[in-house]
TORVONU-265032 format. One line per field, with one value per residue (C-alpha): residue number from 1; chain; x negated, y, z negated. Coordinates in nm, 3 decimals. Layout:
# TORVONU-265032
n NUM  ...
chain A  ...
X X  ...
Y Y  ...
Z Z  ...
# end
This chain:
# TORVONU-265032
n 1  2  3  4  5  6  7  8  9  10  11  12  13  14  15  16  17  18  19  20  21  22  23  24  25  26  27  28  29  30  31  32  33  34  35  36  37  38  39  40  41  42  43  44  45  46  47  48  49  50  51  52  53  54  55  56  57  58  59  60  61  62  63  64  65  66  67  68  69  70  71  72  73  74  75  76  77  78  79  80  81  82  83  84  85  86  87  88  89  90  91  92  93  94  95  96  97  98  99  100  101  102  103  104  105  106  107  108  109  110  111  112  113  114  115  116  117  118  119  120  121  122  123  124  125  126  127  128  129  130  131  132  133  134  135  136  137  138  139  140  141  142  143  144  145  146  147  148  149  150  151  152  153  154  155  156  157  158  159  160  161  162  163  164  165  166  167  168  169  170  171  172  173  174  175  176  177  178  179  180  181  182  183  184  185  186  187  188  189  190  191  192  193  194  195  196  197  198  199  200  201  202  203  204  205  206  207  208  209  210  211  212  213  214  215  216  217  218  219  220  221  222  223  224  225  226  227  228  229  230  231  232  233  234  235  236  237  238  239  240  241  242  243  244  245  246  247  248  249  250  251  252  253  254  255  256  257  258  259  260  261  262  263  264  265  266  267  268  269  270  271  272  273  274  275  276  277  278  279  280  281  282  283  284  285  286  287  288  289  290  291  292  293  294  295  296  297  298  299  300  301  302  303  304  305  306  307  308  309  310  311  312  313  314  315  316  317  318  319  320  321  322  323  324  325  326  327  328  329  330  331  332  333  334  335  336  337  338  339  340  341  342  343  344  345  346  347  348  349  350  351  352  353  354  355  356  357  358  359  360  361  362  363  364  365  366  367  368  369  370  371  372  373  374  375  376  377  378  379  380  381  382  383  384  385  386  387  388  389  390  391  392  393  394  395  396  397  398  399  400  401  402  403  404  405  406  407  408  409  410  411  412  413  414  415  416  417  418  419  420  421  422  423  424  425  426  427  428  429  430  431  432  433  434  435  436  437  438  439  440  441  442  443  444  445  446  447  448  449  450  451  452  453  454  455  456  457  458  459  460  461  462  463  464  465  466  467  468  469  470  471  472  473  474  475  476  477  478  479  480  481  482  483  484  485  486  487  488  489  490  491  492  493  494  495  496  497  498  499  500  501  502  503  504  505  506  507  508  509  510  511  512  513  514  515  516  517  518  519  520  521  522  523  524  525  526  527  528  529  530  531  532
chain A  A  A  A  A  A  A  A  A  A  A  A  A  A  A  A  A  A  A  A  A  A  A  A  A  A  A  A  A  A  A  A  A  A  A  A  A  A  A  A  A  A  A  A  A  A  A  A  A  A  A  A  A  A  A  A  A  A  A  A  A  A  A  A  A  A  A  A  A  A  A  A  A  A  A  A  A  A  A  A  A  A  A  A  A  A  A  A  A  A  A  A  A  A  A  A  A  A  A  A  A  A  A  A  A  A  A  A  A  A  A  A  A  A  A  A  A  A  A  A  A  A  A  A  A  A  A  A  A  A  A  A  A  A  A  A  A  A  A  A  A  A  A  A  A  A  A  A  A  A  A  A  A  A  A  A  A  A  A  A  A  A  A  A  A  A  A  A  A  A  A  A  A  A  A  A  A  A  A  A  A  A  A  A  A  A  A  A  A  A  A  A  A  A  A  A  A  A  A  A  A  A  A  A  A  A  A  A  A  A  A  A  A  A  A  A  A  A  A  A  A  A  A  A  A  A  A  A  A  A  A  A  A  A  A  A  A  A  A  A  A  A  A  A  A  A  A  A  A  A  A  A  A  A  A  A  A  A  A  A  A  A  A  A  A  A  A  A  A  A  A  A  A  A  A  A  A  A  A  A  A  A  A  A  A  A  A  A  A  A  A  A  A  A  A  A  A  A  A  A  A  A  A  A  A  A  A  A  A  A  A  A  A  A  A  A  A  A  A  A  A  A  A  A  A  A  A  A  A  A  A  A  A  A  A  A  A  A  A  A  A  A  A  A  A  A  A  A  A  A  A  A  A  A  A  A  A  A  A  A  A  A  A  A  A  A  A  A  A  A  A  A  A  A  A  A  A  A  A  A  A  A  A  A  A  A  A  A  A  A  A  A  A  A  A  A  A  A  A  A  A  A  A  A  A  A  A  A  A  A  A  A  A  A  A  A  A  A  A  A  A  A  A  A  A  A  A  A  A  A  A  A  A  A  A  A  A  A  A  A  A  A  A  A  A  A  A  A  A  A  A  A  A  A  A  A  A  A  A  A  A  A  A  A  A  A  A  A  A  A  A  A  A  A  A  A  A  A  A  A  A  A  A  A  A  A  A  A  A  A  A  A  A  A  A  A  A  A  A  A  A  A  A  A  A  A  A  A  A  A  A  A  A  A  A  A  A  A  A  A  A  A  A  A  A  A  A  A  A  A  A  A
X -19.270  -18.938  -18.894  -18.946  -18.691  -18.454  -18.545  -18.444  -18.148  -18.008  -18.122  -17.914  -17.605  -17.648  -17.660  -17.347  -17.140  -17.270  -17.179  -16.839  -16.736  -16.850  -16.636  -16.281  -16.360  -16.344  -16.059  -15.900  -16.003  -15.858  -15.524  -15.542  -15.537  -15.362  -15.071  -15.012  -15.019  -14.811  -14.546  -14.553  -14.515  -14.216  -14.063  -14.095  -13.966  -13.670  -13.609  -13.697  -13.417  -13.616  -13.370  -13.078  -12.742  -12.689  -12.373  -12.343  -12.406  -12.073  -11.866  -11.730  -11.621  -11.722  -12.031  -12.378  -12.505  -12.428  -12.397  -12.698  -12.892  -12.848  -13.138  -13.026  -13.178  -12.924  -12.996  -13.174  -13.446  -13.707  -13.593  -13.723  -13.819  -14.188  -14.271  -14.040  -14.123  -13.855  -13.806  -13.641  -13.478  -13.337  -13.171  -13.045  -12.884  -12.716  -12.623  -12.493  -12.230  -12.104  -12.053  -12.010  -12.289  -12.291  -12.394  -12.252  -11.875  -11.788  -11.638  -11.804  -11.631  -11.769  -11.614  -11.323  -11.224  -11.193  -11.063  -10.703  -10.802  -10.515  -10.545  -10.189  -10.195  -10.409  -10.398  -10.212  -10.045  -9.860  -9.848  -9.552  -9.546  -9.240  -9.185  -8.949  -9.147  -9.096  -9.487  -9.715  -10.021  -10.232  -10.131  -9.987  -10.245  -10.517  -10.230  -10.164  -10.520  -10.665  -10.409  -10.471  -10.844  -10.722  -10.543  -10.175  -10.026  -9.689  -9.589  -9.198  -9.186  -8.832  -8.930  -8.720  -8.812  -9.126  -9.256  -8.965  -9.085  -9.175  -9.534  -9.623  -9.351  -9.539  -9.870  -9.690  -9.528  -9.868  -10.049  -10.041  -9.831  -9.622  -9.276  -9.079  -8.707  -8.535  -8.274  -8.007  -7.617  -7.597  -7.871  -7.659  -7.345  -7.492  -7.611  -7.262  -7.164  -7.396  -7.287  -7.466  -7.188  -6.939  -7.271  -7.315  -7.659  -7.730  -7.411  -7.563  -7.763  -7.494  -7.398  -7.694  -7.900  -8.265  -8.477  -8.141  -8.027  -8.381  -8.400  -8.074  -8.186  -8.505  -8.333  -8.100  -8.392  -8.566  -8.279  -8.275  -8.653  -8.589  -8.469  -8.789  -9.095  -9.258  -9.391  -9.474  -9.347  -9.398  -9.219  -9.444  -9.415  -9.704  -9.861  -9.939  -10.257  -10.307  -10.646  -10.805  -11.140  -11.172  -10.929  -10.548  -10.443  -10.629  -10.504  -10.138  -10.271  -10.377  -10.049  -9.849  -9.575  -9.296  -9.401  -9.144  -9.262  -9.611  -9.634  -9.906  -9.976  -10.020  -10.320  -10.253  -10.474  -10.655  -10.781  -11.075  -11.024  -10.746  -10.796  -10.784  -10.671  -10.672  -10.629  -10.751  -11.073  -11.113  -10.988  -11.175  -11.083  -10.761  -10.580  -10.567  -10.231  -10.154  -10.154  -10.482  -10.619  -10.622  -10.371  -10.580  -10.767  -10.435  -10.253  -10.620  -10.695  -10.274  -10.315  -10.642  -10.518  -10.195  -10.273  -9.988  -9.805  -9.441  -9.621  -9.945  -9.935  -9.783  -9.441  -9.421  -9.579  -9.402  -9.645  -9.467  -9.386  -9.455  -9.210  -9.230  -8.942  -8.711  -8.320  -8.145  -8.388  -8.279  -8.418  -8.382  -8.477  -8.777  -9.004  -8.853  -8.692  -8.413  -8.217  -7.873  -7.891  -8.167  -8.373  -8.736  -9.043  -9.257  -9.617  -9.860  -10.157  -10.507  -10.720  -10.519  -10.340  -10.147  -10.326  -10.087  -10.173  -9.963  -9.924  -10.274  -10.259  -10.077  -9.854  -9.668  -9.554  -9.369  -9.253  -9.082  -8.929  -8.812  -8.703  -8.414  -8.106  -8.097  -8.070  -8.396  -8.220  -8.270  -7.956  -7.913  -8.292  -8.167  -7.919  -8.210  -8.490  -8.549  -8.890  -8.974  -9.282  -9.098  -8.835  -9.107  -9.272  -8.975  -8.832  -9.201  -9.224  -8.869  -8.962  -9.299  -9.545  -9.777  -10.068  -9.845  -9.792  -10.180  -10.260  -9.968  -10.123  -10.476  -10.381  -10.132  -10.288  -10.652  -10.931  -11.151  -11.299  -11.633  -11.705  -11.360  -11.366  -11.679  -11.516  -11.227  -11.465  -11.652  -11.324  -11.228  -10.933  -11.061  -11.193  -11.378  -11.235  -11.407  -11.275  -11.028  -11.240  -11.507  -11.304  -11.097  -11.416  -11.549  -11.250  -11.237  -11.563  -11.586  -11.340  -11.066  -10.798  -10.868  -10.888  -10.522  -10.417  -10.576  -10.432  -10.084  -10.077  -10.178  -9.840  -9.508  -9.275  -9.028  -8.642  -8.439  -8.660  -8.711  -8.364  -8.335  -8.603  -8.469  -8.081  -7.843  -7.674  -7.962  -7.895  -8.265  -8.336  -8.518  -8.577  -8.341  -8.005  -7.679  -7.657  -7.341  -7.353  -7.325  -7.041  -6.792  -6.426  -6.144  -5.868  -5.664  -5.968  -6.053  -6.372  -6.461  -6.661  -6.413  -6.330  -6.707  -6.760  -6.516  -6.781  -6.974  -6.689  -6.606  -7.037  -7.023  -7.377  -7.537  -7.606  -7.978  -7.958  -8.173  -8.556  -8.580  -8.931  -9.007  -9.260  -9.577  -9.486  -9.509  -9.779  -9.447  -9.389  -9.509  -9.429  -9.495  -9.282  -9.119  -8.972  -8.612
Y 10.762  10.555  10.682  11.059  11.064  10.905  11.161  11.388  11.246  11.260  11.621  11.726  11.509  11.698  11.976  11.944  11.804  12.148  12.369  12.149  12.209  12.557  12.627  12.435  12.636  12.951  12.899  12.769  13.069  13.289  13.096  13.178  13.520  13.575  13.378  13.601  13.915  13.822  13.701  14.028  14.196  13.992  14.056  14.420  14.434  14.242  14.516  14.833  15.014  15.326  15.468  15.183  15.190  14.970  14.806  14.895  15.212  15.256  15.135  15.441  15.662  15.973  15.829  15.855  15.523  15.260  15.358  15.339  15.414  15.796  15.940  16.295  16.621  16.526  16.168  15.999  15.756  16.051  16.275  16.122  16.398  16.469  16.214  15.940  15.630  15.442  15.171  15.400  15.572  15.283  15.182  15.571  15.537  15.219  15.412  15.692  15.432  15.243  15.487  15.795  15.989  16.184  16.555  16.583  16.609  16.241  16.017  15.675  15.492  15.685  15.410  15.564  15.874  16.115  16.138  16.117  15.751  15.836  15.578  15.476  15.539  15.298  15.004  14.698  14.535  14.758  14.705  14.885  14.852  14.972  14.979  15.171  15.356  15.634  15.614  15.960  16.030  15.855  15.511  15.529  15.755  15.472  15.147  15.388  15.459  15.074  14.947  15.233  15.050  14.739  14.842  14.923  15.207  15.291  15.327  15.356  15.512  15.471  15.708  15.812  16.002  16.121  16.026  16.248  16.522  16.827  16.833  16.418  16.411  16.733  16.502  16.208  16.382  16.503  16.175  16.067  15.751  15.816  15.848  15.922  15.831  15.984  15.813  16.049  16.065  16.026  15.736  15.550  15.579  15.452  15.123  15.098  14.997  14.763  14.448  14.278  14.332  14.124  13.855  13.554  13.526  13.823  13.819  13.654  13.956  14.196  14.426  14.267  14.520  14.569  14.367  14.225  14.557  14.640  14.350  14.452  14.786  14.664  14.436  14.725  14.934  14.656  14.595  14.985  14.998  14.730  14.969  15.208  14.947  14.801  14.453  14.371  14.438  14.337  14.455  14.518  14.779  14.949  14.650  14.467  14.460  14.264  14.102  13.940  13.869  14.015  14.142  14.188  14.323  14.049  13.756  13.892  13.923  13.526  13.411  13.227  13.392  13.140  13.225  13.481  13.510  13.425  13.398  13.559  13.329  13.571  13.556  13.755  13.959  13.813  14.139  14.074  14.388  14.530  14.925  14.900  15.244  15.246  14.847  14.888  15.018  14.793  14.445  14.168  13.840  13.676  13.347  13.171  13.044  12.706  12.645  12.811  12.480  12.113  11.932  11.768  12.085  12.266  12.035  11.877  12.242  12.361  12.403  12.556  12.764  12.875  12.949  12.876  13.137  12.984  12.904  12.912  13.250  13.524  13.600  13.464  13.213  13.234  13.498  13.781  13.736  13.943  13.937  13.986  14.237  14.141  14.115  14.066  14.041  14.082  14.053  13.740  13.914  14.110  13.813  13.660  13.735  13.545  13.649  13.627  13.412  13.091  13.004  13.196  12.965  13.046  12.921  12.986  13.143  12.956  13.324  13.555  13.642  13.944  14.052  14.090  14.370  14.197  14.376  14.488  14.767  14.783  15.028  14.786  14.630  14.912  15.078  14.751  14.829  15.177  15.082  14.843  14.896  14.521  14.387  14.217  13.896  13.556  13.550  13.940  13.916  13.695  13.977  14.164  13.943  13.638  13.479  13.345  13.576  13.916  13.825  13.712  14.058  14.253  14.078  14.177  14.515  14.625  14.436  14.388  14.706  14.846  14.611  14.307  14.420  14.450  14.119  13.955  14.118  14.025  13.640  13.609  13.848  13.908  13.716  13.781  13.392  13.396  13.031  12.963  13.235  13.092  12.732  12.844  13.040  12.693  12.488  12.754  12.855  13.167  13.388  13.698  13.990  14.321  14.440  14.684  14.821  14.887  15.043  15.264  15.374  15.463  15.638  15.853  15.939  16.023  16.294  16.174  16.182  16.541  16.670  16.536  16.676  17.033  17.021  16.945  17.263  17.467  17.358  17.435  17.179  17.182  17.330  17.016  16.775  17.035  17.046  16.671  16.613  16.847  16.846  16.806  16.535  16.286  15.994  16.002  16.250  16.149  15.860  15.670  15.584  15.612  15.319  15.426  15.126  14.892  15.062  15.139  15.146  15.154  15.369  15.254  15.296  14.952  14.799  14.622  14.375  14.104  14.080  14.058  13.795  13.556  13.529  13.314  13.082  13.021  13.026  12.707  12.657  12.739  13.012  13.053  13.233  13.549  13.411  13.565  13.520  13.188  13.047  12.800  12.422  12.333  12.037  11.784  11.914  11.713  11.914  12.220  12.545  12.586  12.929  12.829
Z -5.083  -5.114  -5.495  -5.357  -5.125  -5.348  -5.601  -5.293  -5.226  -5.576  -5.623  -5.308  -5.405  -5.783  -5.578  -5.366  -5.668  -5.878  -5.581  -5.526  -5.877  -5.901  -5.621  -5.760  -6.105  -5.929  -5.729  -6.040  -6.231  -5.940  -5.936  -6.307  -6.271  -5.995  -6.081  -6.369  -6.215  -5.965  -6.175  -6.384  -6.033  -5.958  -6.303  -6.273  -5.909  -6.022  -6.348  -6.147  -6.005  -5.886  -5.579  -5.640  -5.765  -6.106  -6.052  -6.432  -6.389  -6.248  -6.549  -6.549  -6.275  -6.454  -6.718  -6.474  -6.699  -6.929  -7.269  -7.443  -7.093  -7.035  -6.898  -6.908  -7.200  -7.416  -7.512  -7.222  -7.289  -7.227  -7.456  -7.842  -8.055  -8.143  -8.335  -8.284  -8.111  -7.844  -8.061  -8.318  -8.063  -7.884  -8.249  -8.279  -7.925  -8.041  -8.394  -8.191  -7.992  -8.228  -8.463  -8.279  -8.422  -8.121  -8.064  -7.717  -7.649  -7.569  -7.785  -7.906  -7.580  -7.280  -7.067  -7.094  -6.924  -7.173  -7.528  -7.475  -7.316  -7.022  -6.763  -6.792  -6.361  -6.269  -6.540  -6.394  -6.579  -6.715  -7.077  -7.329  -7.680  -7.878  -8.247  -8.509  -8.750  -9.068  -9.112  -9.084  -8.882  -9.114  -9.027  -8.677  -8.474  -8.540  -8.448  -8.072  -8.005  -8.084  -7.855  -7.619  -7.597  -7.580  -7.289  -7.376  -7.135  -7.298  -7.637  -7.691  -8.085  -8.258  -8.473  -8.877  -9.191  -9.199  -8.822  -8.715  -8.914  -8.720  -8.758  -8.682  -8.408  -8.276  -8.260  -8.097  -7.863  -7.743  -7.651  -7.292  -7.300  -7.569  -7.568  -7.896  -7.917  -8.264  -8.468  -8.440  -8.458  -8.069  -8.089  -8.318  -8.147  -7.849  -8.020  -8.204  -7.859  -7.747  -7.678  -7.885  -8.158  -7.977  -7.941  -8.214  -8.174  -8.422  -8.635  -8.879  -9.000  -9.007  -9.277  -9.557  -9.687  -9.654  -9.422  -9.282  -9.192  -9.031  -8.878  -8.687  -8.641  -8.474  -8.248  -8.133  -8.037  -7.813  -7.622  -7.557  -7.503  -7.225  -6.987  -7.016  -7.013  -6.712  -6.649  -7.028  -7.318  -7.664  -8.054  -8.334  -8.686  -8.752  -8.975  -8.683  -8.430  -8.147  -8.105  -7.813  -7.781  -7.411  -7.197  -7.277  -6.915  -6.777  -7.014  -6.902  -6.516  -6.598  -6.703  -6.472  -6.278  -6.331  -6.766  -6.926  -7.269  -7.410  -7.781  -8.014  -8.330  -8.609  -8.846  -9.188  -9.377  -9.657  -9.907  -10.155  -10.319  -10.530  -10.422  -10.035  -9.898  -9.557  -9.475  -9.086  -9.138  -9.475  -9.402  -9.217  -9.338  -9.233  -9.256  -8.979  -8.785  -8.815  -8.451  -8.434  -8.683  -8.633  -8.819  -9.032  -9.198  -9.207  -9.457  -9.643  -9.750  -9.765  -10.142  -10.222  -9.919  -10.069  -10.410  -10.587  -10.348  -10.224  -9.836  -9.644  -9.559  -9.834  -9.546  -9.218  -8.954  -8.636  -8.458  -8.198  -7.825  -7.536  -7.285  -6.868  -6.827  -6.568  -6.510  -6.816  -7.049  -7.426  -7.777  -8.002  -8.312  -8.422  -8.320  -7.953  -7.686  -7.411  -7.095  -7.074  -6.787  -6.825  -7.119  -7.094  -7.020  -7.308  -7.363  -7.708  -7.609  -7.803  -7.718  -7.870  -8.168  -8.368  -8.661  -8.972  -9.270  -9.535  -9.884  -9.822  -10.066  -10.388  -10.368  -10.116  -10.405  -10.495  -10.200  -10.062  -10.400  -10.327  -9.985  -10.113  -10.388  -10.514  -10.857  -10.910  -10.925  -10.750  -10.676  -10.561  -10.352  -10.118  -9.962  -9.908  -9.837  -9.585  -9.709  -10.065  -10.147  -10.093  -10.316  -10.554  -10.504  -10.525  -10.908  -11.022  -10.890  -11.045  -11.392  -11.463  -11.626  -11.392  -11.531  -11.532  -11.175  -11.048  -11.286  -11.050  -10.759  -10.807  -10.863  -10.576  -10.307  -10.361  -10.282  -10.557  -10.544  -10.341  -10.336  -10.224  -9.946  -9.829  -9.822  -9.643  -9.415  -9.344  -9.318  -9.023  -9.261  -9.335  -9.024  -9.040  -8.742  -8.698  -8.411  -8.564  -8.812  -8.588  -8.326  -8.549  -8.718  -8.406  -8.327  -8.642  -8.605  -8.263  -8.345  -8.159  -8.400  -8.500  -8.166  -8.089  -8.376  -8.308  -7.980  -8.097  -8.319  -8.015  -7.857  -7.958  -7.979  -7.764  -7.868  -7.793  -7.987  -8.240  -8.342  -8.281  -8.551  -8.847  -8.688  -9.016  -8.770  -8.831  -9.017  -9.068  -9.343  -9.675  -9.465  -9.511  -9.263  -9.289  -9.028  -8.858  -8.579  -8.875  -9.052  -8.780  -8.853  -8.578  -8.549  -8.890  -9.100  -9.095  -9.145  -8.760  -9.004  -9.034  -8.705  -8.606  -8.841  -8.644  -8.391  -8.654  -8.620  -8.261  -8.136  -7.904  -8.028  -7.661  -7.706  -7.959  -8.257  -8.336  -8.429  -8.801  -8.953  -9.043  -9.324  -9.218  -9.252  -9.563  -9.717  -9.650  -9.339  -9.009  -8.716  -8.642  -8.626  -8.367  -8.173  -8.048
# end
């Protein structure tokens, strides 16, 4: 009897354990599957926004969605074609922005406003950008429109030659933002009495031809521009494009308020091929600034770096400056600026940096050569040129055959070595920057630069700018100037160059000179270059 209820009592306690186990499994297996489903159920509350706003959504003030998330007939994420699944849509949509393969009216940045990209109202800071310019359409409606999406408001164009022609002139005039100023008689007059004549800080780039004389020209026409920009205000020619990996109104918003001038290093433009046409939407490899480097990698790699060029980079090192326009503000050159009463506070910025298109093309070679009436000389190129390399250029360009020429171009300017590209690349020497290409791409694509131009030749330019651009009294003609403010004679007949020239003499050395473009240190230098 014992053994049978112990038999019993073990069956039971099997029993209880089997029923105790049976029941943990299934709340296990229910945890299981519930806890799934109701994570999935979290994730797709969390990603559905059926009846509220997306914050993203209102990017733009007149764009329903985020590009890439229209939902409209058009090219909403309903509307694929027979036959095409939403994967290959999705990549179309993202085909369609970047690229501007669009079929609808907007151009590849619907975050802006419209086409003309006019939101010079509401844009703080203000942002002006001035430069002095004989280029055509070609080269400076893509340099106004990428700044326009970087977030430039004002452009003040100094325009000659050919950008003065009727027809481009016509264009510029057109743009919201733009503001042309031509280099007539009456222009030139009024710089011949600046006082910057009876300054030292320039006089040492009077009356030299060539890039002297431009130099002088372009300093005239900042201190001009002075008086029409707002808030901030940088110089650059047409060659030039400022980069910034986010925002450039907010970087300046960030800058301190007691900071006058903040400094762009400038990275130049490293070619691979010798039959670039249209640089901007070509180019993406540049040389980086030497402040942009640590020391170290800067001078181990100078001379692979180099390549038996004169310095680091092919001209100059010394970057641009944007200034904070205030009370009595003026130029230091083409590259800096001062104020006639205190010396600016200046910082470097490590974010940002001007983008330099040096001799990206061939014919550079030659029309630097055009541009200038010196004997291709050492001795004679130094009238007309400040840096080593475009004296260099110009001897070979006004001696050499045109193969000698590209043979000279290909070994001094064109990066035809892969393995050294791709060391340089690794070293951080060597960057790769898309940003204008893509951009101007889209641009050109998008239609923008067409449709500016169409609507310029519905318009009639008007009778006073007319007659300034094609006036006999421009000095401007054929492009090139007569440069009255730099030949003035007084009442006798008498050239006022001597007597200017005795400024040299009695400067009392407080006041800086001019900033002229300055070469990279070279492998023996140890400090860096400075910008005073």
């Amino acid at each position: 009897m014992d053994e049978l209820k112990n038999q019993r009592q073990n069956g039971s306690h099997s029993l209880i354990l089997f029923s105790l186990s049976t029941h943990l499994f299934s709340r296990l297996l229910l945890l299981l599957t519930v806890l799934p489903l109701t994570l999935a159920s979290f994730a797709f509350v969390l990603q559905w926004r059926g009846g509220v706003t997306d914050p993203l959504s209102r990017w733009s003030p007149d764009q329903p969605d985020f590009p890439g998330m229209s939902s409209d007939a058009d090219g909403g994420a309903n509307s694929h074609p027979a036959g095409t699944s939403h994967l290959q849509s999705a990549s179309s949509d993202c085909a369609t922005i970047l690229l501007g393969h669009s079929s609808n009216k907007h151009p590849s940045f619907p975050y802006f406003r419209d086409w003309k990209l006019d939101y010079s109202s509401d844009l703080r800071p203000k942002i002006c950008i001035t430069t002095s310019t004989s280029a055509g359409l070609e080269q400076t409606l893509p340099w106004i429109f990428y700044h326009k999406v970087i977030g430039v408001s004002s452009f003040l164009l100094f325009v000659e030659g050919k950008a003065a022609s009727p027809n481009v002139s016509r264009v510029l005039e057109s743009i919201p933002g733009v503001k042309v100023i031509y280099r007539t008689r009456e222009l030139e007059e009024q710089q011949a009495k600046s006082r910057i004549w009876n300054e030292t800080w320039l006089a040492s780039f009077f009356y030299k031809p060539c890039n002297y004389e431009l130099f002088v020209k372009q300093s005239l026409n900042m201190e001009m521009a002075i008086v029409m920009a707002r808030v901030w205000f940088v110089f650059l020619v047409l060659n030039y494009y400022l980069y910034i990996s986010y925002s450039l109104r907010q970087l300046l918003s960030d800058v301190p308020g007691n900071v006058d001038m903040v400094i762009f290093p400038n990275y130049e433009s490293s070619v691979e091929r010798d039959d670039i046409k249209e640089p901007f939407s070509e180019v993406s490899m540049f040389k980086k600034n030497y402040d942009h480097l640590p020391k170290d990698v800067y001078f181990g790699n100078y001379k692979e770096a180099t390549r038996g060029n004169p310095n680091y980079f092919l001209t100059y090192g010394n970057g641009k400056a944007a200034a904070r326009v205030q009370d009595h503000l003026r130029p230091n050159g083409a590259h800096r600026w001062h104020n006639y009463m205190k010396t600016p506070n200046e910082i470097k910025l490590d974010e940002a940096a001007v983008l330099h298109y040096t001799y990206p093309k061939f014919s550079d070679l030659t029309s630097r050569r055009d541009r200038c009436g010196c004997k291709p000389t050492k001795e004679d190129v130094k009238r007309c040129f400040m840096l080593d390399f475009d004296r260099a250029a110009f001897i070979i360009a006004s001696t050499a055959t045109e193969e000698e020429m590209l043979q000279w171009y290909r070994e001094r300017v064109v990066w035809t070595d892969k393995t050294l590209n791709l060391k340089l690349l690794r070293k951080g020497i060597l960057t790769r920057i898309y940003s204008p290409m893509v951009i101007i791409q889209s641009l050109r694509e998008s239609g923008v630069f067409r449709s500016v131009i169409a609507k310029a030749a519905e318009t009639t330019l008007s009778k006073d700018n007319f007659l300034k651009s094609v006036d006999s009294n421009n000095s401007t003609r054929n492009g090139r100037s007569e440069n009255i403010f730099s030949r003035k004679f007084d009442a006798n007949g008498v050239s006022q160059s001597t007597a200017r020239r005795i400024l040299e003499v009695i400067d009392d050395g407080l006041t800086p000179s001019a900033v002229p473009p300055l070469s990279p240190p070279r492998l023996d230098h140890s400090n860096p270059i400075t910008s005073s």
